[in-house]
N, C-alpha and C positions, 0 to 999 in steps of 0.2 A: 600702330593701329590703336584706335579708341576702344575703351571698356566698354563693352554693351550692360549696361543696367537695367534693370526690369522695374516697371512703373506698376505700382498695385494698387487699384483704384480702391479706395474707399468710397460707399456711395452715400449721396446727400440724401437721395429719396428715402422716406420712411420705410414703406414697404419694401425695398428693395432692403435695405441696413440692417428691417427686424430679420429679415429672409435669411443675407450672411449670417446675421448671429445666432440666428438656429443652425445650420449649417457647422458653421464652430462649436457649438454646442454639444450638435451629432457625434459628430466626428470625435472630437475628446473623450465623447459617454463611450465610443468604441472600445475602446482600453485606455480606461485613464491614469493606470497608472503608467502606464509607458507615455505619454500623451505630451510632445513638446511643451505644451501651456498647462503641464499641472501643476506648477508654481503660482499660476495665476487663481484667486478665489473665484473658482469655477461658480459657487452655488449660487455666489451673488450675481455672479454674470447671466446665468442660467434666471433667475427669476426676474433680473433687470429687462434680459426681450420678455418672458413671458408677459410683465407689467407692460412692458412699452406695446406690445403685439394687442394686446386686452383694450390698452386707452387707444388705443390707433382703432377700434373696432368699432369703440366708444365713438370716436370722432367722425370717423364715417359715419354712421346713425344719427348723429346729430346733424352732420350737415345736412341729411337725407330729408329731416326731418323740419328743418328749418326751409330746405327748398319748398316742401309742401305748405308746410303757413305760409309763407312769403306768397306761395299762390292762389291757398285759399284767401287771404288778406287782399291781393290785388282782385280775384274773383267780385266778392263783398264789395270792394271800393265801385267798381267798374272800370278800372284801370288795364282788362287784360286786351291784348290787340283787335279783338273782335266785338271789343264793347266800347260801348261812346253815351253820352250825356244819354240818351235816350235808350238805353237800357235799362228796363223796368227790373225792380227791386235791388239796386245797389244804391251806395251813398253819394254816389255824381250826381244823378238820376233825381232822388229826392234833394238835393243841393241845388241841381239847375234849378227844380220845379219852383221850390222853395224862392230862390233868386227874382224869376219871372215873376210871380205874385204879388211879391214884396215891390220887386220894382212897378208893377201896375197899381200898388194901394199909395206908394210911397212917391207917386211921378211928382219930379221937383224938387223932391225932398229926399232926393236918393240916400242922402248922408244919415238917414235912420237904419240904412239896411246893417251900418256900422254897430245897430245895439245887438244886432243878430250875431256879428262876429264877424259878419263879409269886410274885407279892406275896399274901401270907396273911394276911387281916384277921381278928383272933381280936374275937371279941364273948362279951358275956356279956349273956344275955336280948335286950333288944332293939335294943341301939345299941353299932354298931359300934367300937373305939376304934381308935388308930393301926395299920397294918398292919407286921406282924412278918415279917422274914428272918432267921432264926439265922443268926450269922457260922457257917462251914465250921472 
């Protein structure tokens, strides 16, 4: 008959691993000095979750706070699913406006809208070729 071995999962996930290691932590502070792992430098172990538990907390917040600029930034641009070139006061909005303008002062001579910063794809009939900026 085969030896049954027991598999001990260590876990990959952050918050799961700071989890166990408070757990081992607990459990040693019970009575440490009877404590299988009190050979091990407990104190360093003990402040090593506390650290890693702190910047994990760290991390969450930031990403929190990165999803809000990211939305306030798409907000601003007119980028968010409920906004389109004709959303008054974001940067699309004043970009298209800006475009049409230029392209009605500019008819002909589209290749000026390049001093503006627009990339100007000059075509002849029906395909397009590389897009032109006159140097300034």
């Amino acid at each position: 008959m085969a030896k049954k071995t027991a598999r001990v999962v260590i876990p990959r996930n952050p918050e799961e691993l700071i989890e166990l290691g408070e757990g081992i932590v607990l459990k040693h502070n019970e009575d440490p000095a009877t404590s299988p792992i009190a050979g091990l430098d407990m104190a360093e172990f003990e402040q090593l979750v506390l650290d890693a538990k702190k910047k994990n907390a760290e991390a969450k917040k930031l990403r929190k706070d990165a999803e809000t600029a990211t939305e306030d930034r798409d907000s601003l641009l007119g980028h968010r699913k409920d906004q389109n070139s004709n959303t008054l006061g974001t940067v699309l909005n004043y970009v298209s406006r800006s475009r049409d303008i230029l392209l009605g002062n500019f008819r002909g001579k589209e290749q000026h809208l390049g001093d503006y910063g627009f990339v100007v794809n000059k075509s002849s009939g029906s395909s397009p070729s590389e897009p032109t900026n006159p140097a300034p």
